[in-house]
C-alpha positions in Angstrom: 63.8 185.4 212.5 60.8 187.0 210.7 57.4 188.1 212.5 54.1 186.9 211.8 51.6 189.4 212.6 47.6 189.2 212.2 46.8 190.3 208.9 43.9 192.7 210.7 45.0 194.4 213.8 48.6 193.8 213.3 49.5 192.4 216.8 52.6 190.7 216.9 51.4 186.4 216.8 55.1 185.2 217.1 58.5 185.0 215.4 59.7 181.9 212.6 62.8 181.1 211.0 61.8 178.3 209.0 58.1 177.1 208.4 56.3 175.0 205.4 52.7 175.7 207.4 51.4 177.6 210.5 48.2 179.0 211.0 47.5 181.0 214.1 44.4 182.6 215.4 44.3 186.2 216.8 43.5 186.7 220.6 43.0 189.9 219.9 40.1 190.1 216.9 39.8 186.3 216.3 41.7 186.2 212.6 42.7 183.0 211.4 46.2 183.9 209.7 47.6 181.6 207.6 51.4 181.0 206.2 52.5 178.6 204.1 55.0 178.2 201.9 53.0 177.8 198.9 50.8 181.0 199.6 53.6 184.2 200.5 53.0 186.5 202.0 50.3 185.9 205.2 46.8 185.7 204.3 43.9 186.3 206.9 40.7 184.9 207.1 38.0 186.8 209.2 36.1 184.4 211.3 33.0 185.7 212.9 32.6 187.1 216.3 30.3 186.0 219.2 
């Protein structure tokens, strides 16, 4: 099992063994993190706060 953690703050966003796609946003600081199998590593996107 690998961890996915937000590409920001670095708070753990869960565990995968096998995965094409997942995209996840951060409780914490409201990152959209994106894996995929085409782009590796993780790659963040910072959304804007309210």
């Amino acid at each position: 099992m690998q961890e996915f953690r937000c590409e920001s703050c670095r708070k753990l966003l869960g565990k995968y063994a096998d995965c094409r796609y997942l995209e996840i946003k951060c409780p914490r600081c409201n990152t959209i993190n994106v894996l995929s199998a085409i782009r590796q590593p993780q790659a963040a996107i910072q959304t804007k706060k309210a």
